[in-house]
C-alpha positions in Angstrom: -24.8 -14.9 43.3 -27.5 -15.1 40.3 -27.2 -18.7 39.6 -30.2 -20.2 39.5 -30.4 -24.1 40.9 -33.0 -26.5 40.2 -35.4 -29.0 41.9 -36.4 -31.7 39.8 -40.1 -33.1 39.7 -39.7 -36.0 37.6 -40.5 -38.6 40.3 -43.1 -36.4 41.8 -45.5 -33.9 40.3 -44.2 -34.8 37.0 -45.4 -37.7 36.4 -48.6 -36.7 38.7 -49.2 -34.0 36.4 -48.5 -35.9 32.6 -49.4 -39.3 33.9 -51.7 -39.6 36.9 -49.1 -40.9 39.2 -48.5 -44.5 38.0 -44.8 -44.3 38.1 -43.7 -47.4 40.3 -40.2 -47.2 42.1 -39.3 -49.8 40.1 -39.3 -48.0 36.7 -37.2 -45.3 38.9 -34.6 -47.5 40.0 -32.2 -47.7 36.9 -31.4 -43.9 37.1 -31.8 -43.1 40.9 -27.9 -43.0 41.3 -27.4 -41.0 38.0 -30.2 -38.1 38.8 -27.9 -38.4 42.2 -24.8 -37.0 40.4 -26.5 -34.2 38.3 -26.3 -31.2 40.7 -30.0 -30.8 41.4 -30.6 -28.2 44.5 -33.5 -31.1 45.0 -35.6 -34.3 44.2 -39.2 -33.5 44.8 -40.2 -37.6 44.9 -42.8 -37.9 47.2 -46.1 -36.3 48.9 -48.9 -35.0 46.9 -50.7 -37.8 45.4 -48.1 -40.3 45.1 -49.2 -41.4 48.4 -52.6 -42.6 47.8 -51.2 -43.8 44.3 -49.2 -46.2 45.9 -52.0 -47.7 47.6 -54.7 -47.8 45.2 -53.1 -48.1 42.1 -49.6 -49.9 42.1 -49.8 -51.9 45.6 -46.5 -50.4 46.4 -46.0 -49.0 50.6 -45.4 -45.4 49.9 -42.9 -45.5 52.5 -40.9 -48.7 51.7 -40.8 -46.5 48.4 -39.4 -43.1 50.5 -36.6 -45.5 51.6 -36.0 -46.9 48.6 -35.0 -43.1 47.0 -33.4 -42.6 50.2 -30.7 -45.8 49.6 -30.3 -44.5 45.7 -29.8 -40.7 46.6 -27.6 -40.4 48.7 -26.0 -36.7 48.2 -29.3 -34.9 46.9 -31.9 -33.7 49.6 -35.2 -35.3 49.2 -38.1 -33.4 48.9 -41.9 -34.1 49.7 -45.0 -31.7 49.0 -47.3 -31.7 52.7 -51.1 -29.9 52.5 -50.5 -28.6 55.9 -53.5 -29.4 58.2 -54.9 -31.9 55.6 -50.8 -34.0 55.4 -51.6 -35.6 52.3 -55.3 -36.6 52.8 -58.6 -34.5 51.6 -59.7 -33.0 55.1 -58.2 -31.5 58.1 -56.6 -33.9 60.4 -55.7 -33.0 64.0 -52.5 -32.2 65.5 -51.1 -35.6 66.9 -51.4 -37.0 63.4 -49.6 -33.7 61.7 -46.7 -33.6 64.4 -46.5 -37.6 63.6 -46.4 -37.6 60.1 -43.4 -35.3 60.1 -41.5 -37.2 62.1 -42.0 -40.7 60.4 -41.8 -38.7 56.6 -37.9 -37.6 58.3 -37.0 -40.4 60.0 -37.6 -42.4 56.5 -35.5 -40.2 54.7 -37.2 -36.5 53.8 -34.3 -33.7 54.0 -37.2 -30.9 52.5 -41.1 -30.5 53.7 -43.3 -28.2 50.9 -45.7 -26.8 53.5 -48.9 -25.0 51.6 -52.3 -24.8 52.5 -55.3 -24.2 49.6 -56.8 -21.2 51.1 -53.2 -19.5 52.1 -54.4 -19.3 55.5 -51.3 -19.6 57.7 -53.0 -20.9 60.7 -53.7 -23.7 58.7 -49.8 -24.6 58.5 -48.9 -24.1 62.1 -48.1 -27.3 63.4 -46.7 -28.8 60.4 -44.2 -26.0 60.3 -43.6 -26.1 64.4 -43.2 -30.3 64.1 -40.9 -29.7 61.5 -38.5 -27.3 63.4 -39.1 -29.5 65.9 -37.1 -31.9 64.1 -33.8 -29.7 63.7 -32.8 -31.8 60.9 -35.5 -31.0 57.8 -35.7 -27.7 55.9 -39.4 -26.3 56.3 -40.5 -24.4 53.1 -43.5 -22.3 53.6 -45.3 -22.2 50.2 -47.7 -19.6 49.2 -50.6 -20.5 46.8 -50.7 -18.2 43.6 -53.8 -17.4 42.3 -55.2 -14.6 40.3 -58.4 -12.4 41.2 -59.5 -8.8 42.3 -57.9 -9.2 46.0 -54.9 -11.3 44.9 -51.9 -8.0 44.9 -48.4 -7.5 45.3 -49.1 -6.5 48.5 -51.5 -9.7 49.5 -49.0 -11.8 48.3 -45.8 -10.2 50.0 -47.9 -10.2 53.2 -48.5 -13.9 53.4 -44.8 -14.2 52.1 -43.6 -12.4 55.3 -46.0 -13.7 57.3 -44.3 -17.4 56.6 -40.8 -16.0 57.0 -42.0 -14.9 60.6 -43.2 -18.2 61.6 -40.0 -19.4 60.9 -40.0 -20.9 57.6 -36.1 -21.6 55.7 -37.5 -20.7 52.4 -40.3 -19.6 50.8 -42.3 -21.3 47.8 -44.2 -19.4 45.2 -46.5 -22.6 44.1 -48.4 -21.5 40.6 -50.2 -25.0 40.5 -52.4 -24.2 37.5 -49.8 -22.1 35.6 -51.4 -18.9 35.9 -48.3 -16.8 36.5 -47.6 -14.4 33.6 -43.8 -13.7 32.8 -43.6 -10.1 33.8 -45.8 -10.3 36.9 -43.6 -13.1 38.1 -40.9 -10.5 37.7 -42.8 -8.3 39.9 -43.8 -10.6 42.4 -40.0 -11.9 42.7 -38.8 -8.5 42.9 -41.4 -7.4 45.4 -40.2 -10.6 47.8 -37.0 -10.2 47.7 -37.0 -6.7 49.1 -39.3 -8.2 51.8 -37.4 -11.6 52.7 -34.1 -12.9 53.9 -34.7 -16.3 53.1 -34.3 -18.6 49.4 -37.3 -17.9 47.1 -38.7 -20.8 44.7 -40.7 -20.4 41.9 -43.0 -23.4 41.1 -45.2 -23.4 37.9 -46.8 -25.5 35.1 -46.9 -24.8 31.5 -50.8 -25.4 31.0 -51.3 -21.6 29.8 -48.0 -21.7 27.8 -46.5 -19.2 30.3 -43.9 -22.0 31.8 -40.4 -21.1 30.6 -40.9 -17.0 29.9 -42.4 -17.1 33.4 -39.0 -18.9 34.9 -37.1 -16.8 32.5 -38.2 -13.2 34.0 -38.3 -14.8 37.8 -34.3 -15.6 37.1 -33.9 -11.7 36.1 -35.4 -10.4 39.2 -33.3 -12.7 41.1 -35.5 -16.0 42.1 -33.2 -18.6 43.4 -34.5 -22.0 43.1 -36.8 -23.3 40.1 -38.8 -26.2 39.7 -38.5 -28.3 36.2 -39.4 -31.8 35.1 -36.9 -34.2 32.6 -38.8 -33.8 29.0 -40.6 -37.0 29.4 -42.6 -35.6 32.3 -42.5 -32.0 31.5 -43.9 -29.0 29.7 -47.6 -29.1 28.8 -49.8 -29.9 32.2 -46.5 -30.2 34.4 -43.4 -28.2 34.9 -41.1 -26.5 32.0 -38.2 -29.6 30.6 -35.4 -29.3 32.9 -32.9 -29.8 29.7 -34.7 -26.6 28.4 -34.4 -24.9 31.1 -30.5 -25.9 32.0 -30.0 -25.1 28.2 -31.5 -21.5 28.1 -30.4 -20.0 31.0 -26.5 -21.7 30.1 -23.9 -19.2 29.5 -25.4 -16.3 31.3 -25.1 -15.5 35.1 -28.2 -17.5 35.8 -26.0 -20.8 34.1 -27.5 -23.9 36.3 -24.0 -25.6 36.2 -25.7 -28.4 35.3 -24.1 -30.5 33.1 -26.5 -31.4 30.1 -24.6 -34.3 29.1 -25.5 -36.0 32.6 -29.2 -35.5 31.7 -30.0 -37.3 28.5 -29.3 -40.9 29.2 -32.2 -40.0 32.1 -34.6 -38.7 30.0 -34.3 -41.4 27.1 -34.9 -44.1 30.4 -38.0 -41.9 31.0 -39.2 -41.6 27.6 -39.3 -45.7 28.0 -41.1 -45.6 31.1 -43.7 -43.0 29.6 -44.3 -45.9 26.8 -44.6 -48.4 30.0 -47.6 -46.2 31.6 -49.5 -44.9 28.5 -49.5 -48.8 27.8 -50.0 -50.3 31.0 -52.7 -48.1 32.4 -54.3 -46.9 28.6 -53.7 -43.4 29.7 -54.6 -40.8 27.4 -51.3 -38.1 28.1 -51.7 -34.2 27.9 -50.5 -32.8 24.2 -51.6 -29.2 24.4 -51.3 -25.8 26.3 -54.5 -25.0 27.3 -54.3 -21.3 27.6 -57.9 -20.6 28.4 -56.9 -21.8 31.7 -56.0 -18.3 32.7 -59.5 -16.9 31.9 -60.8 -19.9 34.3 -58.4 -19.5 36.7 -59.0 -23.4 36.9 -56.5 -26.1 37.1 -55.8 -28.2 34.0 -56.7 -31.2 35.1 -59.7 -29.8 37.0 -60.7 -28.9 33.2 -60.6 -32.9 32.6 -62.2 -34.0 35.0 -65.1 -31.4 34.9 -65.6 -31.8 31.3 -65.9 -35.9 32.3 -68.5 -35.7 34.9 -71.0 -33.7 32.5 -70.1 -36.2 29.4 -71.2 -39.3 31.9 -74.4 -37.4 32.5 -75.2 -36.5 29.4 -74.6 -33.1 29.5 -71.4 -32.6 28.1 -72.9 -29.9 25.8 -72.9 -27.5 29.5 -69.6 -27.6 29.9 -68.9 -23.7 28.6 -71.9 -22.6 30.5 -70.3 -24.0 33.8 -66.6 -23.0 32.8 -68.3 -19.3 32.6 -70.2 -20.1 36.3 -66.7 -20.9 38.0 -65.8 -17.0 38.6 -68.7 -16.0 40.0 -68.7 -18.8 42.5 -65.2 -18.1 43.5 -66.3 -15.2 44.0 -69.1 -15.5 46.2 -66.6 -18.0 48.3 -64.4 -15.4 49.1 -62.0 -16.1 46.1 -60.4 -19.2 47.3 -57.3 -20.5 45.6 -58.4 -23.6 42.9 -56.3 -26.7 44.6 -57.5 -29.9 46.1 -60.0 -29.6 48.0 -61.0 -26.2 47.1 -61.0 -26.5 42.8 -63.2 -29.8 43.7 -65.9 -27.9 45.5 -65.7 -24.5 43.3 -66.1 -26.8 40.3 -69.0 -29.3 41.7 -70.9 -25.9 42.8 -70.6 -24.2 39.3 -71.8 -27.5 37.4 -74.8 -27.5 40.1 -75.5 -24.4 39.4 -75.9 -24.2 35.5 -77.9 -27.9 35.6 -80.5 -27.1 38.6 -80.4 -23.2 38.6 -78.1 -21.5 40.7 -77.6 -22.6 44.6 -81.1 -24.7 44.1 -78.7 -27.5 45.2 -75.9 -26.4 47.5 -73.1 -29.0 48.7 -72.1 -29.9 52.3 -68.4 -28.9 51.5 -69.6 -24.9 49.9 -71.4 -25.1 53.4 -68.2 -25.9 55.4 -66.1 -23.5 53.8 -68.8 -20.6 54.1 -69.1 -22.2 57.9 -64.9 -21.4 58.1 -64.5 -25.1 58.4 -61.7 -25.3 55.7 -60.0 -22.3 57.4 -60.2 -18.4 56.5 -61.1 -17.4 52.7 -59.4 -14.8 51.2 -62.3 -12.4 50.3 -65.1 -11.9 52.0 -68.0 -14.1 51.9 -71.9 -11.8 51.6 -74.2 -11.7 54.0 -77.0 -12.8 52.0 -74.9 -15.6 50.8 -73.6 -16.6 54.0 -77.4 -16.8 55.3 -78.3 -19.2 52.2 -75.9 -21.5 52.9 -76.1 -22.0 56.6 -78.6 -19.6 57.7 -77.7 -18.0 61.2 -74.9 -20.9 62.0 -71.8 -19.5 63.8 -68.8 -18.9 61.4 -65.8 -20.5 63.2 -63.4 -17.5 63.3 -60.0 -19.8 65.1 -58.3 -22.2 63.5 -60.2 -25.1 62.5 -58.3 -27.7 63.5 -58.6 -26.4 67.0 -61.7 -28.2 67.0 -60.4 -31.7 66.4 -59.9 -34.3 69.0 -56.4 -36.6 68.6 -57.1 -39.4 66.4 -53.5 -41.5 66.6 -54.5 -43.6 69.3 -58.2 -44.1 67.5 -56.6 -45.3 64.4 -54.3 -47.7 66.3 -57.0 -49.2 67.9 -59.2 -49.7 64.9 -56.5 -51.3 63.0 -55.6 -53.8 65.8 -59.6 -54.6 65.4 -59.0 -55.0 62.4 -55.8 -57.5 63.2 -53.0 -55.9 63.1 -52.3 -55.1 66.7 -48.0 -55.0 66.1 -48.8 -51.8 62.8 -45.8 -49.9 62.7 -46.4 -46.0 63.0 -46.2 -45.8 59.3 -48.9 -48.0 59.3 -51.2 -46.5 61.7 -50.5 -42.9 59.6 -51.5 -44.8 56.1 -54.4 -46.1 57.7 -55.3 -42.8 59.3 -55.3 -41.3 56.3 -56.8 -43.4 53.8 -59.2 -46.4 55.4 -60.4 -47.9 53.0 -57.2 -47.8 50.9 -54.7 -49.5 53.6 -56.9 -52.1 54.6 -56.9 -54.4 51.2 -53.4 -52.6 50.7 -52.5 -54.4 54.0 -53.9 -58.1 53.3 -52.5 -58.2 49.9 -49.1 -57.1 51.0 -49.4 -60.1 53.4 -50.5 -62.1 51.0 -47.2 -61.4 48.5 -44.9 -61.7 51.9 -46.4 -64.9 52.5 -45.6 -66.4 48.7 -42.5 -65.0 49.2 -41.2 -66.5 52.2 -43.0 -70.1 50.7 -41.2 -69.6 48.0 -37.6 -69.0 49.5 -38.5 -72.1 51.8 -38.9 -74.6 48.1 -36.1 -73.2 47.0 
């Protein structure tokens, strides 16, 4: 069967990618029940960033929002997007919190978990893949970071590919987060798996090079069988290709979507409303153009942003080609890690150090703890000489890191009853866990509206 099905990203990486996450649930609302009868294979609608957006930014729970979806959609599977070891935070966490962030993240209404980890290194993924077949309920898809460099092949990729399928994964992810994947080598790469693997392949990308819909277009011909695409609003440039281009082009051939595009456009006109809301509401300055320099960089767009950004409030804004040009050759002496949070923060801060204080004059605690194997296992391999720069004759930990970490569930329960809330739910404890100092003033202005709430029922 060659029909391709989609996922859409609209409520997820969409907007994360076009508009920095501000989407509140209750500009998603009005349409939840019409996205419901479209025929999507999936809603990608939370994980990634939309956790700690909901915190900082829009004082929504990110879980009162999961259940929320979950009342709307009833017939679609939800999906989330999980950084392995690191759930959705910026470090590794240990197992007890992993194991319990599954369970809460099903038992509020996840049918799909997006496991990926940034260096590919599976070890990295093993307990949020075991907690999730542990749940017999949620699909686990194993994703596998694409990345170009001298050690990225075929043959890497369809290693780590069957390497996922063995650890028991239901289907597998090709996740091309800076939109680096060229048309015909996604052909290749689709072609290559699907000799390999018994299990549904998925083909995530973003249309920052320009490559987007040629890229989707050649995976569909060597026989890919899910796609990722965002409603027009949300998609194309920095994010996924339009899901009504998409349904469109591949319509009437044996890849047809048999989606119905009628269904779609009252959606995206409600989007192209809520796009207006956000630019408006939060002065955000939208992505308009491909960027396709981004495949010489190998760095994600918004990485490209941000960099640019932090030289401009220094003053040195006139650097950033020097330190676009620096990026490769510290990849390279990190072993060729994959650029996604953490590991496009670090490579980036490093390169920018490098071309303002002279190369490795200044070297940051996090290139140390990825040279120390702290993050996990790199890709390439990391020089002596370097190796002995950075951390001199420290061991290199060689077993997976998060071996090293004591539980921290109970910890984070006890602080947040010190901090008076001794009756936290579990989802709670895990938002707290993750982000500190986000929950905390989260927490008391949540009370705070409860409170006015319930004084103002009592008036009335």
């Amino acid at each position: 069967m060659a029909r391709v099905k989609i996922t859409e990203t609209v409520l997820r990486d969409g907007h994360q990618s076009i508009a920095a996450t501000r989407m509140r649930i209750n500009q998603m609302i009005p349409v939840l029940e019409s996205m419901d009868e479209v025929g999507y294979h999936a809603i990608e609608c939370w994980g990634g960033a939309t956790f700690d957006s909901c915190m900082r930014f829009l004082d929504e729970d990110p879980w009162e929002r999961l259940r929320t979806l979950k009342r709307y959609i009833k017939k679609t599977p939800l999906q989330m997007l999980f950084r392995g070891q690191n759930i959705l935070g910026y470090r590794h966490y240990a197992d007890d919190m992993v194991y319990e962030f599954v369970n809460r993240a099903v038992d509020n209404g996840i049918d799909i978990i997006r496991v990926f980890d940034a260096l590919n290194d599976s070890r990295n993924l093993e307990s949020a893949i075991k907690a999730g077949k542990d749940t017999k309920s949620v699909h686990v898809q194993g994703a596998m970071v694409y990345t170009i460099s001298p050690i990225h092949t075929l043959e890497s990729f369809t290693k780590g590919a069957v390497e996922l399928q063995e650890m028991g994964v239901d289907s597998l992810c090709i996740k091309d987060m800076s939109g680096l994947l060229a048309p015909y080598d996604a052909y290749n790469l689709v072609r290559m798996l699907k000799k390999h693997l018994h299990i549904p392949i998925e083909l995530h990308t973003h249309c920052t090079c320009g490559f987007g819909e040629m890229t989707y277009l050649k995976a569909a011909e060597a026989g890919v069988d899910i796609i990722d695409t965002a409603l027009s609003p949300f998609g194309a440039v920095t994010s996924q290709p339009a899901t009504e281009t998409m349904v469109m082009a591949l319509q009437n051939s044996i890849y047809d979507t048999d989606i119905d595009t009628e269904k779609l456009w009252p959606i995206t006109n409600h989007f192209k409303e809520v796009r207006k809301e956000l630019a408006k509401e939060f002065n955000l300055t939208m992505p308009s153009q491909i960027n396709p320099a981004v495949r010489k960089y190998q760095i994600p767009g918004g990485m490209l942003t941000n960099l640019y950004n932090q030289l401009k409030s220094q003053g040195e804004e006139d650097k950033f080609d020097d330190v676009l040009a620096e990026m490769p050759a510290v990849r390279r002496d990190l072993g060729y890690p994959p650029l996604v949070t953490p590991t496009s923060q670090i490579t980036g801060s490093a390169a920018a150090l490098n071309v303002l204080f002279g190369r490795y004059k200044m070297i940051t605690n996090e290139v140390r703890d990825i040279v120390r194997g702290k993050y996990g296992r790199v890709p390439g391999e990391i020089s002596e000489d370097f190796r002995k720069l950075c951390i001199g004759d420290e061991p290199v930990i060689d077993h997976r890191p998060a071996d090293d970490l004591e539980p921290e569930l109970d910890k984070a329960k006890a602080e947040l009853a010190e901090a008076g809330y001794p009756d936290a739910s579990p989802e709670d404890v895990l938002s707290y866990a993750l982000f500190p100092e986000v929950a905390l003033p989260f927490f008391a202005k949540r009370d705070e509206q409860r409170k006015a709430a319930q004084e103002s029922a009592v008036t009335e």
